[in-house]
VOBA-1610 file (N, C-alpha, C; in pm, whole numbers, padded with zeros to 5 digits, always signed):
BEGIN
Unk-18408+10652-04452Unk-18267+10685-04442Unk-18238+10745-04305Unk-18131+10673-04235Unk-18090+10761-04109Unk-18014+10889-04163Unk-18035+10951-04036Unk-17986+11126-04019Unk-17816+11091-03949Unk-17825+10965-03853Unk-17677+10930-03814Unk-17597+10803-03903Unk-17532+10844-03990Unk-17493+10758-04060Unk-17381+10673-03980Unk-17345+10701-03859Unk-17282+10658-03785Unk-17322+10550-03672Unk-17445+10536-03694Unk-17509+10451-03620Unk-17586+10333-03767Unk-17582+10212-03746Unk-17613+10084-03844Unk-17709+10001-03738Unk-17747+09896-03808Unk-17877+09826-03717Unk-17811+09735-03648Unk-17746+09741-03663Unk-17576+09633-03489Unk-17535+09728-03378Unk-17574+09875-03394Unk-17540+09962-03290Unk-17615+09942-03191Unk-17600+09929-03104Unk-17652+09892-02938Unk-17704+10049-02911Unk-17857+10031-02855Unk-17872+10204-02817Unk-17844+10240-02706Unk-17726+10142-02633Unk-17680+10240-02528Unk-17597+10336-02568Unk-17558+10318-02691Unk-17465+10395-02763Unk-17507+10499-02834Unk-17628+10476-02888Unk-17680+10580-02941Unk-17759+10689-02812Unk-17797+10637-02705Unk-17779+10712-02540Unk-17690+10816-02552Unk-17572+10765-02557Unk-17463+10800-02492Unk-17415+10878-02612Unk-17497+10930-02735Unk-17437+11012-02819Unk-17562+11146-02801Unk-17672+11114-02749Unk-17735+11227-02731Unk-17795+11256-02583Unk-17673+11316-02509Unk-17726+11267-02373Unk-17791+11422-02297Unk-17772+11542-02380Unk-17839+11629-02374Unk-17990+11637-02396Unk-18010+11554-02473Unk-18171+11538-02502Unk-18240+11442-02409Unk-18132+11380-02339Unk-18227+11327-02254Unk-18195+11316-02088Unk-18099+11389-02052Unk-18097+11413-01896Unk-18164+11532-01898Unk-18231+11506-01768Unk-18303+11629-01679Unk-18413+11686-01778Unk-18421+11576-01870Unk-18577+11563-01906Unk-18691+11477-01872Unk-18808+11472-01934Unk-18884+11384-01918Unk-18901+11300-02006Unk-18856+11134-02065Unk-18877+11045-02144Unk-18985+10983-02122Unk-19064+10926-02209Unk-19169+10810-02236Unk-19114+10699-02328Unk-19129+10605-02269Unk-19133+10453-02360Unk-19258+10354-02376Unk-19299+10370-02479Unk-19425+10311-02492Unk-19393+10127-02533Unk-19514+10079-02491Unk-19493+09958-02559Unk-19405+09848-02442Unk-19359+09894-02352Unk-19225+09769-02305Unk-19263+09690-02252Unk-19184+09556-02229Unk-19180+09452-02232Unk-19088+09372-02143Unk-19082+09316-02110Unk-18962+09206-02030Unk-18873+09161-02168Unk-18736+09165-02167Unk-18617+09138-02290Unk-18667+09131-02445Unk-18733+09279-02385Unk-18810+09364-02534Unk-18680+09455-02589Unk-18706+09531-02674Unk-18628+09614-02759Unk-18649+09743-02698Unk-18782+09761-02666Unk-18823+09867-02538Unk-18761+09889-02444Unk-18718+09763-02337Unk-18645+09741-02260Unk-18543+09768-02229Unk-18503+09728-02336Unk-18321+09764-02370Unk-18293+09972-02389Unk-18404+09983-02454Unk-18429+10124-02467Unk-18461+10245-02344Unk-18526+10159-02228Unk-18547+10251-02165Unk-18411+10246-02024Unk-18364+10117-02025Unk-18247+10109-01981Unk-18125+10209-02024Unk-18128+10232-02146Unk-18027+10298-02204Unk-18086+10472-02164Unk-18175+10491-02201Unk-18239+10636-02169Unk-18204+10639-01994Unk-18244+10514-01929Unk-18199+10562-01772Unk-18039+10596-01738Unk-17977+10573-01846Unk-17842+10571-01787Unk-17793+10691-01813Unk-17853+10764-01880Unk-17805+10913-01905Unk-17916+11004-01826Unk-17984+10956-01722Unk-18024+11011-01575Unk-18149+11140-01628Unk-18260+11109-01681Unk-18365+11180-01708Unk-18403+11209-01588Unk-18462+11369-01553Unk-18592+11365-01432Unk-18674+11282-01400Unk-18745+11219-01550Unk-18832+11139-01483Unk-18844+10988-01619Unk-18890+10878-01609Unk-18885+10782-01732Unk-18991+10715-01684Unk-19090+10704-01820Unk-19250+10678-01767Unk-19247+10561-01860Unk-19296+10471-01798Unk-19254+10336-01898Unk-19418+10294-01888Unk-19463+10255-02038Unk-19616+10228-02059Unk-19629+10108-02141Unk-19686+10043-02102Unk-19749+09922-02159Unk-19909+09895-02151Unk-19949+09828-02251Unk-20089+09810-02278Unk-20102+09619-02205Unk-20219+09603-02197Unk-20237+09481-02094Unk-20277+09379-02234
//
């Protein structure tokens, strides 16, 4: 069960970004897993746009 009932599985997470943007500027994010026009991808795009210190993007070979 989600905690944001305001967010459904059609919500774009730039949107869900852009609803918690305290938790993630002028922090440090990790995205594990990404990919080229992955779901990751799209994810760490959205985390960059609300301007973290730093965004460490990890993938396994």
């Amino acid at each position: 069960m989600a905690t944001h009932s305001e967010f459904g599985e059609t919500t774009p997470g730039s949107e869900v970004a852009k609803f918690f943007p305290d938790q993630i500027r002028g922090r440090i994010a990790l995205v594990t897993g990404i990919s080229p026009r992955s779901i990751t991808q799209k994810t760490a795009l959205a985390f960059a746009s609300q301007t973290p210190d730093l965004l460490i993007l990890a993938s396994g070979t």
